[in-house]
Structures are given as structure tokens and as C-alpha cells.
VEXDREN-2710 file (C-alpha; in Angstrom, 1 decimal):
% VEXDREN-2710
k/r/px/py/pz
1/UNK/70.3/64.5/-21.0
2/UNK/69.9/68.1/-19.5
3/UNK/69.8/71.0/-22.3
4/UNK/72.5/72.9/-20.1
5/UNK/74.9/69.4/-20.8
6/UNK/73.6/70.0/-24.7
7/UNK/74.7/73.7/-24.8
8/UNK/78.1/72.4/-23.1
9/UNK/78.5/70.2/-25.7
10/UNK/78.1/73.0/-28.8
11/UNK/79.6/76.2/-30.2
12/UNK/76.8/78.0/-28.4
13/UNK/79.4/77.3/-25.1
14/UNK/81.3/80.2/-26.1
15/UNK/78.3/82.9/-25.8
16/UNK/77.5/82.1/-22.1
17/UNK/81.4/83.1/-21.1
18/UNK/81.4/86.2/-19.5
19/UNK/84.1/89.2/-20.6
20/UNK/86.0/90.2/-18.1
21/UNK/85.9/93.8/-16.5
22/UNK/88.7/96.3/-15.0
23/UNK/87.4/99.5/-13.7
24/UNK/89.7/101.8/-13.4
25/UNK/89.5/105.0/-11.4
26/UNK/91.7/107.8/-12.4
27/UNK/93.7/109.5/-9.2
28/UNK/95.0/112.3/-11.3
29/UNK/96.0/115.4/-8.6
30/UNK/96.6/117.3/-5.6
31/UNK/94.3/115.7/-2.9
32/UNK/92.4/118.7/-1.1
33/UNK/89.0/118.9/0.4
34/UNK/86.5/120.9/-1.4
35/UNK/82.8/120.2/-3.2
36/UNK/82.2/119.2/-6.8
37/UNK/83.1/116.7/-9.1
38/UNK/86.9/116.7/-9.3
39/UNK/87.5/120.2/-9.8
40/UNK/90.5/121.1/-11.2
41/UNK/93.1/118.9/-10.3
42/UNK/91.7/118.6/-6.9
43/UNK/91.0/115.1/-5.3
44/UNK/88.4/115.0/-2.6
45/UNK/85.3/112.1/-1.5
46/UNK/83.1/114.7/-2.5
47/UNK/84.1/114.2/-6.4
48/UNK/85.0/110.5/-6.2
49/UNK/82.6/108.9/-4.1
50/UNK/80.0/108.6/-7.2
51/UNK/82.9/107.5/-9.3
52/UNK/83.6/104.6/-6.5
53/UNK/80.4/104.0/-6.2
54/UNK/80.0/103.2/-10.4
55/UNK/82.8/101.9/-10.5
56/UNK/82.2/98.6/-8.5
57/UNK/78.6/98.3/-9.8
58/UNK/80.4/98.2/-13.2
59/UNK/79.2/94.9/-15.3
60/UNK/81.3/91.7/-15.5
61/UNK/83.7/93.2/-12.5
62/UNK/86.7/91.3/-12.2
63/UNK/89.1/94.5/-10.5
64/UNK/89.3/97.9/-9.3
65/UNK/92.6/99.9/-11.3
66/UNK/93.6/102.5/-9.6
67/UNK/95.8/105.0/-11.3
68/UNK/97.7/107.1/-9.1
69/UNK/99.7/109.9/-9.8
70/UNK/99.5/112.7/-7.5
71/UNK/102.0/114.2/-4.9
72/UNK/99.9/114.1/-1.9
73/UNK/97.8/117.2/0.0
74/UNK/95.1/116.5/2.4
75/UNK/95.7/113.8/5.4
76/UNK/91.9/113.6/5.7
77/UNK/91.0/113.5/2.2
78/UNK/93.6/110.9/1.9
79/UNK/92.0/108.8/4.6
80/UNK/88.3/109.0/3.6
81/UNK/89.0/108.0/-0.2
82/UNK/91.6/105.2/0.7
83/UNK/88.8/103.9/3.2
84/UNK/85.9/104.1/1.2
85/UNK/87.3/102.2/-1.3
86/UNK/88.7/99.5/0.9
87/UNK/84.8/99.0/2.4
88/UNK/83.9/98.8/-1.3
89/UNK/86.3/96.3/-1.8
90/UNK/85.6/94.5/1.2
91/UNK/81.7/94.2/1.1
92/UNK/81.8/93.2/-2.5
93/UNK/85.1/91.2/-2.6
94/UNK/86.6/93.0/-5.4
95/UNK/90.3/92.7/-5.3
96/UNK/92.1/96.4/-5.8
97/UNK/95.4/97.0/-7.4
98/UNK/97.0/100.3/-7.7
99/UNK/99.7/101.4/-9.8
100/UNK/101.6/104.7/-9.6
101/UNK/102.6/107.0/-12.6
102/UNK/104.9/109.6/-12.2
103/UNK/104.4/110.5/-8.8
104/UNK/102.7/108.3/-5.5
105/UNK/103.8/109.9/-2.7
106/UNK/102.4/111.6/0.4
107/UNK/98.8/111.6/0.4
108/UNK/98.9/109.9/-2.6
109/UNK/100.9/106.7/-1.3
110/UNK/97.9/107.3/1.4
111/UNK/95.5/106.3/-1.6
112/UNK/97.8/103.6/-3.0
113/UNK/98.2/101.3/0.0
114/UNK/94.0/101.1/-0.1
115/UNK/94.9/98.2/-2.8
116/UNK/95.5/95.0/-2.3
117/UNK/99.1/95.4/-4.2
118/UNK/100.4/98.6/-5.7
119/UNK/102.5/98.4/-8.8
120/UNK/104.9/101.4/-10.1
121/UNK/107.1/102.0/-13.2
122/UNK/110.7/101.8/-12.8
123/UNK/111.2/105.9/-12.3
124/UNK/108.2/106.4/-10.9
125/UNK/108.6/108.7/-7.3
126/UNK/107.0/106.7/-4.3
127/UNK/106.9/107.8/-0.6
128/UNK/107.6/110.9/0.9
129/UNK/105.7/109.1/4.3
130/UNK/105.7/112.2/6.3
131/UNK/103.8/115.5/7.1
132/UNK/104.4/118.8/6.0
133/UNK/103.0/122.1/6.7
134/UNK/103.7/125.8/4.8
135/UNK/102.9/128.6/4.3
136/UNK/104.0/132.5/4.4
137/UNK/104.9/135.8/6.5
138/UNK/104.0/138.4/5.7
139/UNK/105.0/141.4/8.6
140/UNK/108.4/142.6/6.9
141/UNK/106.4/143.3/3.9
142/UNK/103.8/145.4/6.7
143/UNK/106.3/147.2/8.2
144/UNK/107.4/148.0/4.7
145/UNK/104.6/149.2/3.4
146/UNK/103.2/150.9/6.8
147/UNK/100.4/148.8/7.2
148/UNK/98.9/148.3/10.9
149/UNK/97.9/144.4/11.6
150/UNK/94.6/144.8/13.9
151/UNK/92.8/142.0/15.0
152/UNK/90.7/141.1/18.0
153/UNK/90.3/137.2/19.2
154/UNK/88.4/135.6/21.7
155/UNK/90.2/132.4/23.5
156/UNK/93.7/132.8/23.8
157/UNK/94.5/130.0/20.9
158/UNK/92.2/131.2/18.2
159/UNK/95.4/133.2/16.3
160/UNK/97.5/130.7/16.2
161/UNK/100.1/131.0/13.4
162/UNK/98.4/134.1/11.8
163/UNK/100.7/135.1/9.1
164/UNK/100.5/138.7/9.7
165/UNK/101.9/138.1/13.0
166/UNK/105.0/137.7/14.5
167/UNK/105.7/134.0/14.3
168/UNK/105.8/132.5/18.0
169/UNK/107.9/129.6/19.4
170/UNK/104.5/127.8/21.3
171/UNK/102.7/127.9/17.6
172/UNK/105.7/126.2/16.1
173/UNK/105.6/123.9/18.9
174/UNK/101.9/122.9/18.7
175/UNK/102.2/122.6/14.8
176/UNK/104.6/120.2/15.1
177/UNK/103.1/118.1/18.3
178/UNK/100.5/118.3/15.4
179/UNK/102.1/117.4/13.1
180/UNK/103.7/114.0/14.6
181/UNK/100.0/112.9/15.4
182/UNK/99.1/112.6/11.8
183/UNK/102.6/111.4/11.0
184/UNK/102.3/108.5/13.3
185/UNK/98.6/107.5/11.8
186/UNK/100.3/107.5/8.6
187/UNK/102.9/104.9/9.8
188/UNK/100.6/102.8/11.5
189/UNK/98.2/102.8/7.7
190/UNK/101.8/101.5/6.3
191/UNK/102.1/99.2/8.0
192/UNK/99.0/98.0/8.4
193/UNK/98.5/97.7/4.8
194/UNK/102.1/96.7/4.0
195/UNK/102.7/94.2/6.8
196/UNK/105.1/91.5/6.5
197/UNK/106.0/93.0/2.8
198/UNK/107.9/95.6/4.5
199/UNK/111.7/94.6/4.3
200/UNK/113.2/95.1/8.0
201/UNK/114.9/98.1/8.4
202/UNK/114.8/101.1/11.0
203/UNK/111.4/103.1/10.9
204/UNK/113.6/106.2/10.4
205/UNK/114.2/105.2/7.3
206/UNK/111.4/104.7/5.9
207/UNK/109.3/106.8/7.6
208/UNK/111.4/110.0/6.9
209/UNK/109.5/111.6/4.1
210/UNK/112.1/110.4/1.8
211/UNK/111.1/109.3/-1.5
212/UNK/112.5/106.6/-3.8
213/UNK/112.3/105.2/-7.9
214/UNK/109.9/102.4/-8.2
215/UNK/112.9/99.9/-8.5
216/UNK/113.9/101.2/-4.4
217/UNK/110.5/101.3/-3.3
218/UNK/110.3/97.6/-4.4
219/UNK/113.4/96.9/-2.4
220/UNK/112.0/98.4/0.5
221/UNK/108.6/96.8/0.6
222/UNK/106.5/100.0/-0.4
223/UNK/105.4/98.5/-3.7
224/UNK/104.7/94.6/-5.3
225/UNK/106.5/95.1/-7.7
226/UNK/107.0/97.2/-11.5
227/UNK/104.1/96.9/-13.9
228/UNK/102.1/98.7/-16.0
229/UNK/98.0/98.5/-16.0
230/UNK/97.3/97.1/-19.3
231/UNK/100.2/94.3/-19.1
232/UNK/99.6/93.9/-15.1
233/UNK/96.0/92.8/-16.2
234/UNK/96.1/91.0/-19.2
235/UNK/98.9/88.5/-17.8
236/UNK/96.4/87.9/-14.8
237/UNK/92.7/88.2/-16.5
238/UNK/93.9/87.1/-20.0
239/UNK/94.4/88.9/-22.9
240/UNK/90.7/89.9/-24.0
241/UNK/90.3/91.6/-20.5
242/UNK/88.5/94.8/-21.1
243/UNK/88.8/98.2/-19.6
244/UNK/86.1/100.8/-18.1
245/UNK/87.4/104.2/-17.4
246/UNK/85.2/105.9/-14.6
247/UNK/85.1/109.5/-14.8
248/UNK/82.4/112.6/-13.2
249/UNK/79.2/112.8/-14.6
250/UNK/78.2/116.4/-15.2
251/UNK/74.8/117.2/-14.2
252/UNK/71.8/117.9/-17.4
253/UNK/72.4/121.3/-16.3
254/UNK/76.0/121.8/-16.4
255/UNK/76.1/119.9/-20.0
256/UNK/73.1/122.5/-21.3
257/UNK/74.1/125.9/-19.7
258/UNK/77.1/125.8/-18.3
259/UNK/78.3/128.5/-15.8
260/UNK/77.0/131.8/-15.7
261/UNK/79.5/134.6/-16.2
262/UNK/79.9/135.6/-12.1
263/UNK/80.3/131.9/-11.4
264/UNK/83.2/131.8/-14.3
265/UNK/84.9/134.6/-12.5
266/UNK/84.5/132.9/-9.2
267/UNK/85.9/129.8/-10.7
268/UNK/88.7/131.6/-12.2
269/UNK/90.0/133.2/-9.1
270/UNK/89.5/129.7/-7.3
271/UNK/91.2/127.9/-10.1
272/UNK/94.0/130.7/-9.8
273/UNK/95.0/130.2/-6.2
274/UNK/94.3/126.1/-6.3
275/UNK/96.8/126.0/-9.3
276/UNK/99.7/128.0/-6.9
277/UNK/99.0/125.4/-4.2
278/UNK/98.9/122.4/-6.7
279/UNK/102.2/123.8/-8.2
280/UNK/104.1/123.9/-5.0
281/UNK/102.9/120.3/-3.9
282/UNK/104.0/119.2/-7.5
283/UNK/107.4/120.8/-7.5
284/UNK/108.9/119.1/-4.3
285/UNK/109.0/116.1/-6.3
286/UNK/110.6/118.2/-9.7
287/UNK/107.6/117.9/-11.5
END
């Protein structure tokens, strides 16, 4: 008899069983490009793609968790996360499931369709498939205060929708012809990744940047279905399934020194103006 049919055979058996592994990546925040390791509340490839990288070289790797819970931002950011971890996913055959917290929508519905099914609570915010631009005028508060706008451009395009300016009908126009590009690249993401999960109603509908509760976006096709992580997993990879928490690594330097008084400043005035910007993306959803 073979000494593998003897171990069979004997309480040793339960040694050689392998625990089972979810890695689950955190999708906290506004999604904006930028460097570093998820500065702020800022979500970008440049801070993730070491996290995605670990986490699907994580030991014992049964499935990728991604938590979601951010109100969109970058179109492009959205994109390159979503499709790095899909080729990820792909190469290594890792199946992905995503589950929303208190907001997956925009950008961040972008990142949740990456998985191979997308979970939400039951007043949890999902959608808001659309594109939005904003942003300020400022020539009343010139003429106010008697200062003279001067600027000089070369190509007849390069000062398009300057804020200090005058707002004109043909930069409105090319925003939106803009605009409707990204939107319908969106679309064609959802249903793409949705398929035949999407119930059959009229594109307007759910295409119109409208959101929905978990419980409507199930309805519609958006989501699988109204879970939370730990019980999602446990009821598919058993009770004793563990859990690995990928987060940045800080460099030896950042952990010894940290940041020198000018770059504090610097940070501070970046942090400053990225925390308006992640307000106003948060507060379209009431949060």
C-alpha cells in the first residue's frame, strides 16, 4: 500500500487540507488620478496596482472581495482599475465578487461590474450610470472686484471652458458631445459585464444616472443579489474561510522619517482642495 493511501487513512489527513483564503481589497473613496499609495481618499492604479498585485499572490487564494464604497470620480481611473483586476482574474482564474457598502455608483459601479457578481446591502445606493461634469464661474465676481482677465492662447481651442471667461454655447456643446462618448463606453461596460442579468427595460431607464437601494438595483439586474462579505463567503467557502485585508505598504522611508515640514504643507493644501472635491462627489448621493 502507498504511504499517501496510509496518511488517507489517519488523523494526519486533516493537516494536508488547505485553509481557505479571501483577499479582500478595500475600494474606500473618490476615484481620481494622482501618484502615491491611496492618498487620501483618492482611488487611482497608481495606489492600487501593488495592492492587486498582492492580493492575488495571497496564499491558499480561493477569491478576490472587493469592497466598494465610493461615489464615483474619474472615467479613466475607473476603467484601468476595473481592467486590471479582470486580467488578474482572468490569467490566474480567481473568481471576483464585489459587494457595495453605502455607496456604488458612478465610477464606483465602474469598479464593481469588474467582479464576477456584485452583492449590495438592502439600502445601499447603486448606479448613477451617467457622466457628469462641474465646475465654477467666476467673471461676476471679476467684474466685481475690478479685476482684468488677460490671457493669450495659441490654437483657437486651447481655452475652452476657462472659468474666468464668459461661458460660450460651442464649449457647452463640445463638453457634452464629450460627454455622451464616455457615457456610451459606460453603457456598453454594463452591459458587457451584466449581460443577460439585465432585466428588459428601456436603456433610458437605466442608463439615466439614476440611482437605486440595493433591493431595486436587484430588480433591475445591476446587482446578484443582497449579502454581506463575511456571510456571502462563509455560506460558499465554509465557515473556517479566512480573510486577508490588502492595504498600501509604506516605504522604509516613509515609516522612519516621515514627511519633512514643506512636504506637510504641500500635502495639507492638496489634502484641502481634494477633500472639497471629494465632498461634492459624496454629497450628490446625501452622504
Amino acid at each position: 500500500m502507498k504511504i499517501s493511501a496510509l496518511i488517507d487513512k489517519t488523523p494526519l489527513k486533516k493537516f494536508r487540507k488547505k485553509k481557505s483564503v479571501v483577499a479582500v481589497i478595500p475600494l474606500h473613496g473618490v476615484i481620481a488620478s494622482g501618484g502615491g499609495k491611496l492618498r487620501g481618499e483618492q482611488l487611482n492604479l497608481t495606489g492600487l496596482a501593488e495592492i492587486i498585485h498582492d492580493a492575488f499572490e495571497t496564499k491558499n487564494l480561493v477569491a478576490i472581495a472587493l469592497a466598494v464604497n465610493s461615489p464615483g470620480g474619474s472615467p479613466v481611473q475607473s476603467s484601468l482599475i476595473a481592467a486590471r483586476i479582470r486580467q488578474l482574474a482572468d490569467e490566474k482564474e480567481i473568481p471576483v465578487y464585489a459587494f457595495a457598502e453605502d455607496v456604488m455608483a458612478s465610477g464606483g459601479y465602474w469598479l464593481g461590474l469588474c467582479a464576477d457578481e456584485i452583492y449590495a446591502d438592502a439600502n445601499s445606493v447603486v448606479g448613477s450610470i451617467g457622466v457628469i461634469s462641474a465646475g465654477f464661474g467666476f467673471t461676476g465676481l471679476m467684474e466685481k472686484v475690478g479685476v482684468d482677465r488677460r490671457m493669450y492662447s495659441a490654437g483657437e481651442n486651447k481655452a475652452k471652458l476657462d472659468p474666468f471667461s464668459p461661458e460660450k454655447d460651442s464649449d457647452v456643446e463640445w463638453l457634452k458631445k464629450l460627454q455622451t462618448e464616455i457615457h456610451e463606453n459606460f453603457k456598453a461596460y454594463v452591459k458587457d459585464r451584466r449581460g443577460d442579468r439585465l432585466k428588459k427595460r428601456k436603456d433610458k431607464e437605466l442608463f439615466s444616472g439614476d440611482v437605486w437601494t440595493g433591493t431595486k438595483a436587484v430588480e433591475l439586474g445591476l446587482i446578484d443579489g443582497l449579502s454581506d462579505m463575511r456571510s456571502f463567503m462563509r455560506r460558499k467557502y465554509g465557515e473556517k474561510v479566512q480573510f486577508e485585508l490588502l492595504e498600501g505598504r509604506k516605504s522604509w522611508i516613509q515609516r522612519t522619517l516621515g514627511l519633512g515640514a514643506q512636504s506637510v504643507t504641500s500635502q495639507a493644501i492638496g489634502d484641502m482642495i481634494s477633500s472639497v472635491k471629494n465632498e461634492a462627489h459624496w454629497n450628490r448621493f446625501g452622504f
